[in-house]
C-alpha positions in Angstrom: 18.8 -36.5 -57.4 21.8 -37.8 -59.6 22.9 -41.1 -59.2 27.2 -41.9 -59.7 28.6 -44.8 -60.8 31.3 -45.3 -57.5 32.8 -43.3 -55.1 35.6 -41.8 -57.6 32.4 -40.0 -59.9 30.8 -39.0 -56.7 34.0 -37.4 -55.6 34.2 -35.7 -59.4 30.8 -34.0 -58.6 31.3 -33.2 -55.1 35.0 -31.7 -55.3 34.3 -28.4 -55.9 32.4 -28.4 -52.5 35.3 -30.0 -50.6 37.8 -27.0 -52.0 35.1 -24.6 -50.8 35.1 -26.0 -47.1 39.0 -26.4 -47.1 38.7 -30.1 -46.5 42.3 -31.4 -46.7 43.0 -32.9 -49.7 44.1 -36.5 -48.0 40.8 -36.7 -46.8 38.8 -36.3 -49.7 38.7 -40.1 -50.8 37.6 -41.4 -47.5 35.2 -38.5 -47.2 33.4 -39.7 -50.0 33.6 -43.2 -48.9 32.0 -42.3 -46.0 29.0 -40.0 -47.4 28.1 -42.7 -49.7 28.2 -45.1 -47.5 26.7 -43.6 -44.7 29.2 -44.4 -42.4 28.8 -42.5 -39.1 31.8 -43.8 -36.9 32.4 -41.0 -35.1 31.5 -43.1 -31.7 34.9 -45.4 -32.4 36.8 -42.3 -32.2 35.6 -39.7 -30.5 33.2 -39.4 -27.1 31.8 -36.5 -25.0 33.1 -34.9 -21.6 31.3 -32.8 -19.0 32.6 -29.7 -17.8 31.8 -28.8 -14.6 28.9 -26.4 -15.1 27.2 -29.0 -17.3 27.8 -28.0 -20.5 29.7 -31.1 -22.9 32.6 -31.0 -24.9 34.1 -33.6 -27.6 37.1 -35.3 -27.1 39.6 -37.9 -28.6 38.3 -41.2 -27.0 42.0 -43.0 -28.1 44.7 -41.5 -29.4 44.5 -40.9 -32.9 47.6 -40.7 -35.1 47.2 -38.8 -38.3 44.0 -36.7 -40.4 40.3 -38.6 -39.8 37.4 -37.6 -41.1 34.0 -38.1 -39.8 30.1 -37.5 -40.5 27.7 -35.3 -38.5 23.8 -35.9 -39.1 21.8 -32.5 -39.6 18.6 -33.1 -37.1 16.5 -29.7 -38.6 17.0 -27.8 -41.4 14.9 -24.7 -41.5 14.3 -21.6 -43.7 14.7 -18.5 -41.4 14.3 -17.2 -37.9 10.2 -16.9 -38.5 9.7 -20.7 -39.8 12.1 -22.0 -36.8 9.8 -20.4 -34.4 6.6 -21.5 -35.9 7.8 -24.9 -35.6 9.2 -25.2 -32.8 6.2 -23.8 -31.6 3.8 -26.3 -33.4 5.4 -29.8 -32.7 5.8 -30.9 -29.1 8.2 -33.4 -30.4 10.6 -31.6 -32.3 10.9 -28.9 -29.4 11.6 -32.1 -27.1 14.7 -33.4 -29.3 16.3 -29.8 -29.7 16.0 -29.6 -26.1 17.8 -32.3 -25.3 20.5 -31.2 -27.7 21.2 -28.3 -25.8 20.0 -28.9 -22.3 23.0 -29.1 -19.9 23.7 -32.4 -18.3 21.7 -33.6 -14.9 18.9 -31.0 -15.9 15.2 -31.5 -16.4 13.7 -31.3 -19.9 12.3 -27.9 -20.1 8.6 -26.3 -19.5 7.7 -25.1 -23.2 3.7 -24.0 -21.9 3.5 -20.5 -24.2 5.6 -18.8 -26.9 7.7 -17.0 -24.3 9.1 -20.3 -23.3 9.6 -21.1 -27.3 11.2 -18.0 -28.2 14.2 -18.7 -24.8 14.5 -22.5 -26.7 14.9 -20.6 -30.2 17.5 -18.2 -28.5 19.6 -21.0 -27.4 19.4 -23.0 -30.5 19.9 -20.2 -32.5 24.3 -20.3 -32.1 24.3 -24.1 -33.3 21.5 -23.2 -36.4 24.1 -22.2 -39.1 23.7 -20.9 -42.6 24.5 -22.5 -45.9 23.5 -22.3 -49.4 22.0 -23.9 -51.9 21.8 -23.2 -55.4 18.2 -24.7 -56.4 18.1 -23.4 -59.8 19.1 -20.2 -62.1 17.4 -17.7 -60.4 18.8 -19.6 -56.4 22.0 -18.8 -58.3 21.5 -15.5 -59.5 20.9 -14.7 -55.6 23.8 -16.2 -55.0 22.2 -19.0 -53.5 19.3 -20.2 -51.0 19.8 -19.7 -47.7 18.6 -23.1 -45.5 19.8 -23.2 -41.7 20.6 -26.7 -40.3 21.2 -27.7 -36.7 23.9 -30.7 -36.5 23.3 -33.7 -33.9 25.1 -34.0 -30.5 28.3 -34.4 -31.9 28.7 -31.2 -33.7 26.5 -29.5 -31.8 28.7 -29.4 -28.3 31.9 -29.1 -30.1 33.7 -26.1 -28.5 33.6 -23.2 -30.7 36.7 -20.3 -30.9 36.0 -16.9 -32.7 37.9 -15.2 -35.3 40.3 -13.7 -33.4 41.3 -17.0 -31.6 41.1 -19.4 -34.8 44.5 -20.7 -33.7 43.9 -22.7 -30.7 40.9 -24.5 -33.8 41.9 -28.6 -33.4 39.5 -29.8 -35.5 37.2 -28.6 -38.8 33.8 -28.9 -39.9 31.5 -27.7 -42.7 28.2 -28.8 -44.1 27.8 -30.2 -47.5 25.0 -31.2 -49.8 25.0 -34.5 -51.1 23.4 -34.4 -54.9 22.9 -38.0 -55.1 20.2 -38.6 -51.9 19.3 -34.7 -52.0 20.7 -34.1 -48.4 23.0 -32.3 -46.3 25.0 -33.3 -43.7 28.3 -32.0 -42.1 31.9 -33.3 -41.9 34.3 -32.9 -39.3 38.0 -33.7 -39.2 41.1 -33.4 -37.7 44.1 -32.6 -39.6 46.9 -34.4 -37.7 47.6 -36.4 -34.2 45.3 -35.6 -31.2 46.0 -37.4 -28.0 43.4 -39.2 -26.3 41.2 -36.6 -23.5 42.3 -33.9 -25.6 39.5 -31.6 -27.2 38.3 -30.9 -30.9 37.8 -27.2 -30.8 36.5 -25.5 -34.1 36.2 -22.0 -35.6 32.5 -20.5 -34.6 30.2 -20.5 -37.2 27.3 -17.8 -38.3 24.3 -18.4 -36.4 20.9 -17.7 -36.9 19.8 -14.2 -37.4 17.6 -13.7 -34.9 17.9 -9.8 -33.6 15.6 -10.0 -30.3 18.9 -11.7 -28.6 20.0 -8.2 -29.2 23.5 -7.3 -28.1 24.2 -11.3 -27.5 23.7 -11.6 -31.2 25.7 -9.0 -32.4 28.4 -10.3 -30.3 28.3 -14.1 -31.3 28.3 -13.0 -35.0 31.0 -10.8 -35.1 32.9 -13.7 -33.3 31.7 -15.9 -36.4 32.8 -13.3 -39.2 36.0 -11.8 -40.0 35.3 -8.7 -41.9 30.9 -8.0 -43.1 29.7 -4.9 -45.5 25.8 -4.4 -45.0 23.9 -3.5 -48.2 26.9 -1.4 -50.5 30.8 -0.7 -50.4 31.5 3.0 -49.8 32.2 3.1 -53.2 28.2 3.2 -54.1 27.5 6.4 -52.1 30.8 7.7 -52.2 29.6 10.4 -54.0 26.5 11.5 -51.7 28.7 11.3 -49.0 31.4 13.9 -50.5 28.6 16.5 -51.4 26.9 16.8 -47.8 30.0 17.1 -46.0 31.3 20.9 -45.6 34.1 22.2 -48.2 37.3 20.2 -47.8 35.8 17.3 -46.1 35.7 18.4 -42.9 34.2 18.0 -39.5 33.3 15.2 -37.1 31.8 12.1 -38.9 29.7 9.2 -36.8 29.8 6.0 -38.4 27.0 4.3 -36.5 26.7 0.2 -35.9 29.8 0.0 -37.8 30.7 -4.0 -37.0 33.7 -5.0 -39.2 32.9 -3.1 -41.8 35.7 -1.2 -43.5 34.2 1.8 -44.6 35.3 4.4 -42.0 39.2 4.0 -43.4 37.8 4.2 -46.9 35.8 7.3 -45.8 39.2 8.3 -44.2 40.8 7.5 -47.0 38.7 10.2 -49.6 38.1 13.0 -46.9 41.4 13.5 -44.9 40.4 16.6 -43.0 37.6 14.7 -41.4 37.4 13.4 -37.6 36.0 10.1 -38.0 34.4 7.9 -35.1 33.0 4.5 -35.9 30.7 3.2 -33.1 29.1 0.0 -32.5 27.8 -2.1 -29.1 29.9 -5.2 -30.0 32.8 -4.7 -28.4 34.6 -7.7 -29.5 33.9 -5.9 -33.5 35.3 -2.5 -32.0 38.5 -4.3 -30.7 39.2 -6.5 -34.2 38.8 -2.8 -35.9 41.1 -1.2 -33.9 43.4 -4.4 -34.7 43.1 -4.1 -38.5 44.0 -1.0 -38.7 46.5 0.0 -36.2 47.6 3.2 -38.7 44.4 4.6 -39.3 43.3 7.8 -36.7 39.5 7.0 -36.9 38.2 6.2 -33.4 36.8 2.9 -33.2 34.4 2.9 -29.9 32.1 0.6 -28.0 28.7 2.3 -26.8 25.0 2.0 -26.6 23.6 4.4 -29.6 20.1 4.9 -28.4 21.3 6.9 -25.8 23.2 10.3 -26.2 26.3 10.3 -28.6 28.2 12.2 -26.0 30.2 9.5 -24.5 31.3 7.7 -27.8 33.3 11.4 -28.5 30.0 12.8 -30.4 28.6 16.1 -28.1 25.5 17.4 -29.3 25.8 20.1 -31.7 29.3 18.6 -32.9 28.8 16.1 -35.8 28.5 17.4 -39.4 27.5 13.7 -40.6 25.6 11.0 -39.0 26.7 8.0 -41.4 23.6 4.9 -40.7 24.7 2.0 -43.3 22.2 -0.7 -42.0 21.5 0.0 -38.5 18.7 1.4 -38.2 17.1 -1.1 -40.2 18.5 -3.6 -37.9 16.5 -1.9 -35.4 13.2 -2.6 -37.6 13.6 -6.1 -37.9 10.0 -7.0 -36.8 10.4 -9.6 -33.9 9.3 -13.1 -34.8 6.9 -13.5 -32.1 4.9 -10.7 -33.8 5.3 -11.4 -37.3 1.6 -12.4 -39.2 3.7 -14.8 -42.5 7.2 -14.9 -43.9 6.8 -11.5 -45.6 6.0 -9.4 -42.7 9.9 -8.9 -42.0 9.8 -4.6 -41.0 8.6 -2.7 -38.1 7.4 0.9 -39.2 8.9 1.8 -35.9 10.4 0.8 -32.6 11.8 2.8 -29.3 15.7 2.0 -30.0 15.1 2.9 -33.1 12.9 6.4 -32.2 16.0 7.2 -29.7 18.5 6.3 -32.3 17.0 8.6 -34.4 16.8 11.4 -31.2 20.3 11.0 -30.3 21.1 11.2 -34.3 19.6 14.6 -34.6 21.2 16.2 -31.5 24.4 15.2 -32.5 24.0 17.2 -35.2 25.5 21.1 -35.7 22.9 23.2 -37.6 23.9 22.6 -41.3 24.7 18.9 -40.5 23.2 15.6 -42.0 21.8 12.0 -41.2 22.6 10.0 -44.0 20.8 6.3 -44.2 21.0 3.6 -46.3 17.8 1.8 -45.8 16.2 -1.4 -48.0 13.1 0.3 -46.3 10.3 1.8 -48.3 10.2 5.9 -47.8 6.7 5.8 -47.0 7.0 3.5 -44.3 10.9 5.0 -43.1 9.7 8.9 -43.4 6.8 9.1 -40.5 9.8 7.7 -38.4 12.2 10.2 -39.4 9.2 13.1 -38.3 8.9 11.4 -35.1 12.5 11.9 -34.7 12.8 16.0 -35.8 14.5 14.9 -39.0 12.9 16.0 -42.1 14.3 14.3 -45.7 15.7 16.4 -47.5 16.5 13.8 -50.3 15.6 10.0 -51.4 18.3 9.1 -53.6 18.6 5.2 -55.5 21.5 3.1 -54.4 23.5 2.4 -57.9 24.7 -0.8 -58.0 28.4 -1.5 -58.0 30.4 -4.5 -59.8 31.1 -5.7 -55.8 27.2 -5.5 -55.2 26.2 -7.3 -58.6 28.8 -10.2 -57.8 27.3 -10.8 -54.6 30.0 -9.6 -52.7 27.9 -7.5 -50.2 24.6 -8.4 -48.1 21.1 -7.9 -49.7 22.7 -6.0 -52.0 20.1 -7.3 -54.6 16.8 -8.3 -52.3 15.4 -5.1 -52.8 15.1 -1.3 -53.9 18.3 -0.1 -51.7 18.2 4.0 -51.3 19.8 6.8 -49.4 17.9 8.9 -47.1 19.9 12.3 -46.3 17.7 14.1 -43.6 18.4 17.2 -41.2 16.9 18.5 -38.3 13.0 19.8 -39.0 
C-alpha cells in the first residue's frame, strides 16, 4: 500500500486511471475526495424504484443540477468462473447476501440445497460480476494485467444497463478503480449533467463473467457489452495458411464460423475477392452490429445454430471450399465448472456441440475442401475429436505471433501454444 500526503498527491497517482474510465475531468477533485474519504453519499441523492415485474431501478431522488459523482462498494471480488462457484457453494452466508442482491422484490430468499441450485445463483450473478485488471507486478503486466471479477453493492448492481448499440439513451457512468493507498477497489458512478428528480441513471452494459454453460444467453449479453472482439490472432497471423488452402484465385464459398464482432471476414474479403464469404454466429444481436459496420461489404453476415446442418446459414453440404473455426470450437470445450477437479482443469477433450459442429463442418465440405482451426488446444487432446468427426489433420502449423498479438491487442493471444489445425474429410 502507498500512503499520499493529501488528496491532490492521491489524485497525481490515481489520474491516469480516471483518463482510462473517461471520468469527466470536473469530477476528478471531488472523486478523490470522496475515495479518500470514504464518503458513500449516494443515499442523499439517489434512491431505488420498482418496476412492475420486481426487478429495481436507480433513480434521481431530487433534482440534481449539474455533474456528481458517487462511490459504489464492491461486495465480492473473485478470480474466475471456477472460484465463484466453489464459493458460492462453500459459504451459506455469502450465497445469502448475493441473493439478496439480485432477488426481485416481494420474493422469498432462494432454496440453495445442491450445486444445481448454486450454479442458477452463479448464472444470475454472472451479468453484474465484471472484469477488470490489475497489474500486480512485471510479469501481471507483461500479461497485460490480472484479471479479478468484482460484483458492486445494490446501487450499481440494479442500475439499468443499455448495450453497445443503444449507448445513447446511457444517463449516467460507472467504472471500477483500484485504490493504491488501502489496496482496494471500488467503483464510481456519475452523472455528467442535470437529471430531474424520478428520472433513471441508465449506463452502458459491462462484460460479464465468462461463464459458457449460460450458452446462447452469454454470447448474447457479451456482445451487448463489447463493440468489436478478435479471439486468439488478427487475420493477419494466418493470412498466409488461409491463402494456400483455398483453390487458385481465391475462390469458392468460405464459412466463417462463431464469427461475433470480429472483423476478419471483410479482411478475408479484402485479400481474396473471388471468394463467397458467409460469417455465422447464434448471437443475433453480433450478426445485426456486423451487418451495420459494414454496410459495403457482400459477405453474408447470418444468425444460426452451427451444430446442426450448415444448409440454412447459405452453406449446402458439398458446397464450402473452407470451413474457417477461429475460437469456436474451443469455446465449445470449455469444461463446465460444475465438473472441473482445480483451477487448471479448464478443457473438455470433447463434447456433443462440439462432435456435431465438427459433423456439420465436414459435410459442408466439397471433396478437396478444408476445416481450418485455430485452437489453444493441445493436438493430442484436439486430434481424437477431429477422428470422431471424419476429419483427419492434414497439418499442425504454430500460430506466429504478430506486433497486434505481442501488444496485447487480441485475447489469449499469449496464454498458451496457439496453432492451426487444417483437416479434410478422412
Amino acid at each position: 500500500m502507498a500512503a499520499y500526503a493529501d488528496d491532490g498527491a492521491w489524485l497525481e497517482a490515481h489520474a491516469a486511471q480516471f483518463a482510462a474510465i473517461q471520468l469527466p475531468r470536473e469530477l476528478w477533485n471531488e472523486a478523490a475526495r470522496k475515495v479518500r474519504a470514504q464518503i458513500f453519499d449516494g443515499g442523499a441523492s439517489l434512491t431505488y424504484a420498482v418496476e412492475a415485474d420486481g426487478g429495481w431501478s436507480v433513480v434521481a431522488a431530487r433534482d440534481l443540477e449539474g455533474m456528481d459523482v458517487w462511490l459504489v462498494d464492491h461486495v465480492w471480488l473473485v478470480k474466475d468462473a471456477f472460484a465463484a462457484f466453489t464459493q458460492l457453494d462453500a459459504h451459506e452466508e455469502l450465497r445469502d447476501r448475493l441473493d439478496a442482491l439480485v432477488r426481485p422484490h416481494g420474493t422469498a430468499p432462494g432454496s440453495y440445497g445442491d450445486a444445481g441450485a448454486t450454479l442458477g445463483l452463479l448464472k444470475t450473478l454472472a451479468p453484474l460480476a465484471h472484469p477488470m485488471r490489475l497489474v500486480a507486478d512485471a510479469a501481471a503486466a507483461a500479461r497485460g494485467g490480472d484479471v479479478t471479477y468484482y460484483v458492486q453493492d445494490e446501487l450499481g448492481s440494479r442500475l439499468r444497463t443499455v448495450g453497445v448499440d443503444d449507448a445513447g439513451a446511457a444517463t449516467a457512468g460507472r467504472a471500477a478503480v483500484y485504490d493504491a493507498e488501502t489496496n482496494a477497489t471500488l467503483s464510481l458512478l456519475w452523472v455528467a449533467g442535470p437529471l430531474a428528480a424520478g428520472l433513471e441513471l441508465v449506463v452502458p452494459r459491462l462484460m460479464g463473467l465468462e461463464l459458457l454453460e449460460d450458452g446462447q444467453r452469454y454470447w448474447a449479453r457479451r456482445m451487448d457489452a463489447e463493440e468489436v472482439f478478435e479471439w486468439y490472432c488478427p487475420f493477419a497471423a494466418i493470412a498466409g495458411v488461409v491463402a494456400r488452402v483455398l483453390p487458385r484465385g481465391g475462390t469458392g464459398l468460405v464459412l466463417v464460423s462463431g464469427n461475433g464482432t470480429s472483423d476478419l471476414p471483410v479482411e478475408l474479403e479484402r485479400a481474396h475477392a473471388g471468394a463467397r464469404i458467409v460469417a455465422a454466429d447464434y448471437a443475433d444481436n453480433a450478426t445485426a452490429r456486423m451487418r451495420r459496420r459494414h454496410p459495403d461489404s457482400r459477405v453474408a453476415w447470418v444468425t444460426g445454430d452451427l451444430t446442426a446442418s450448415f444448409a440454412p446459414l447459405g452453406c449446402a453440404d458439398g458446397s464450402a471450399a473452407l470451413v474457417l473455426d477461429k475460437g469456436c470450437l474451443d469455446a465449445m470445450l470449455i469444461k463446465p465448472v460444475r465438473e472441473r477437479a482445480d483451477v487448471t482443469d479448464t478443457w473438455a477433450a470433447s463434447s456433443p456441440d462440439a462432435l456435431a459442429y465438427l459433423a456439420a463442418a465436414r459435410a459442408c465440405l466439397r471433396p478437396a475442401g478444408v476445416v481450418l482451426v485455430v485452437t489453444l488446444g493441445r493436438r493430442a487432446m484436439r486430434e481424437p475429436l477431429f477422428a470422431a468427426a471424419g476429419l483427419v489433420v492434414r497439418e499442425w502449423l504454430a500460430v506466429v505471433p504478430t506486433a497486434s498479438m505481442t501488444a496485447g491487442k487480441h485475447a489469449d493471444a499469449g496464454a498458451g501454444d496457439l496453432h492451426v489445425a487444417v483437416l479434410g474429410s478422412a
